[in-house]
C-alpha positions as CSV (number, residue, x, y, z in Angstrom):
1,X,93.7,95.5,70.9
2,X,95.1,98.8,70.6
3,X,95.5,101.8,72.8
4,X,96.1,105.3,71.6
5,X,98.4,108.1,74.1
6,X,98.7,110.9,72.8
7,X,102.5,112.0,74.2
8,X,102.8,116.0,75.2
9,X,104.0,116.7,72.5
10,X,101.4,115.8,70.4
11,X,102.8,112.4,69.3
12,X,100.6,109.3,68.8
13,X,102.1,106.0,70.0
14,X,99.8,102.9,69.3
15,X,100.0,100.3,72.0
16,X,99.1,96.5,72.4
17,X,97.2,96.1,75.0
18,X,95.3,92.8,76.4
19,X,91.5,92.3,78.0
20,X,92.7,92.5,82.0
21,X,95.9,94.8,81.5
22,X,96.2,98.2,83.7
23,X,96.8,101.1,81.1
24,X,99.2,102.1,83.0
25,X,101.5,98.8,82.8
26,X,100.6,99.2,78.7
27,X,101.8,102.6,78.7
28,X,104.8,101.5,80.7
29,X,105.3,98.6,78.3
30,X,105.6,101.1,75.4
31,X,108.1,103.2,76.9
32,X,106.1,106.4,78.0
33,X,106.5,108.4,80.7
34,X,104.0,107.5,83.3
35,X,106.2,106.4,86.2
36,X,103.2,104.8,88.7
37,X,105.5,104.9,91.6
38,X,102.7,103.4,94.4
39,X,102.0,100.8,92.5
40,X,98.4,100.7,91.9
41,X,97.6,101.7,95.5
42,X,96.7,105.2,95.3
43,X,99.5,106.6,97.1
44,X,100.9,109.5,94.2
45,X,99.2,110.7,91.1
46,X,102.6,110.1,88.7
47,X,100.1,108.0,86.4
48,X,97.3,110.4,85.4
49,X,96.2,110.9,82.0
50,X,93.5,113.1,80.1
51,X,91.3,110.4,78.9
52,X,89.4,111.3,75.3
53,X,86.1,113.0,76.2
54,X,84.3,110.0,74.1
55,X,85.7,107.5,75.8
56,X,85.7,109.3,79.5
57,X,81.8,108.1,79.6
58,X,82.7,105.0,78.9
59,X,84.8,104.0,81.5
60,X,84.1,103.0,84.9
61,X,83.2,105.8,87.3
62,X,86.2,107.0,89.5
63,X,86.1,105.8,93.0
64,X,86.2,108.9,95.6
65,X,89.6,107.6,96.7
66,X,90.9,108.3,93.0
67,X,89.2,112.0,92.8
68,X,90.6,112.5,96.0
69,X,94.1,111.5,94.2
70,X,93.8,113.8,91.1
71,X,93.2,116.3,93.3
72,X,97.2,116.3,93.9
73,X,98.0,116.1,90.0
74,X,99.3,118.1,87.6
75,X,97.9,119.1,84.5
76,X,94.1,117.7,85.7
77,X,91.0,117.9,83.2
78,X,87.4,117.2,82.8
79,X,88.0,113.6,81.9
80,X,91.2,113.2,83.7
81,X,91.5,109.9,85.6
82,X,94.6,107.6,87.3
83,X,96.0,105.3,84.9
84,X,96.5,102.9,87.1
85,X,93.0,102.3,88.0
86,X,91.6,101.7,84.9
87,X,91.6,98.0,84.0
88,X,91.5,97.4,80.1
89,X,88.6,95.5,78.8
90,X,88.1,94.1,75.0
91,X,85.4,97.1,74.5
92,X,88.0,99.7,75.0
93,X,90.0,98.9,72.0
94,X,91.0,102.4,70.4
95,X,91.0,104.0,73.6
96,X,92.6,107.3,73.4
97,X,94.5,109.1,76.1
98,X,96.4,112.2,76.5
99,X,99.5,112.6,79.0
100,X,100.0,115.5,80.0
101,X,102.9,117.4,79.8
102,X,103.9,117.6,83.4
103,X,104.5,114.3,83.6
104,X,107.6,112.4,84.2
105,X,109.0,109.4,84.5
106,X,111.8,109.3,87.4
107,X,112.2,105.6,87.0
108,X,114.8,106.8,83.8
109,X,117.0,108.7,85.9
């Protein structure tokens, strides 16, 4: 399946992505800059992306521990959501995502 991001500057990179992966280990996979420092456990906001408002509905709601983390983000929207806690099943193939510009990846330096 494929996953669409939607780089800050207004690249598109198409990624492979498997039933069961974490976008944010696809998006890591791919070489973009979502850096995901806690691990999965909530602990930072380094993996938040703008998720495409058709597909925001789609998704699992966010748990009020994850609100609680985009609250600390930069560059938060509507539809944004953690990376990290959304777990890729075989009916979000053309997911689209944005990442937005504030976003780094200290992981390259």
């Amino acid at each position: 399946m494929k996953i669409e991001f939607i780089t800050a500057n207004g690249d598109s990179v198409l990624a492979e992505a498997q039933p069961g992966d974490s976008l944010l280990r696809v998006a890591q996979a791919a070489g973009l800059p979502l850096e995901g420092t806690c691990e999965g456990q909530m602990a930072c906001s380094t993996c938040h992306v703008v998720v495409a408002p058709e597909w925001f509905g789609r998704l699992a709601e966010a748990s009020e521990e994850e609100e609680d983390m985009l609250d600390l983000a930069a560059g938060v929207a509507r539809t944004s959501r953690l990376s990290c806690q959304i777990d890729l099943t075989a009916e979000m193939d053309g997911l689209t995502v944005r990442i937005p510009a504030e976003s780094h990846d200290m992981r390259r330096f």
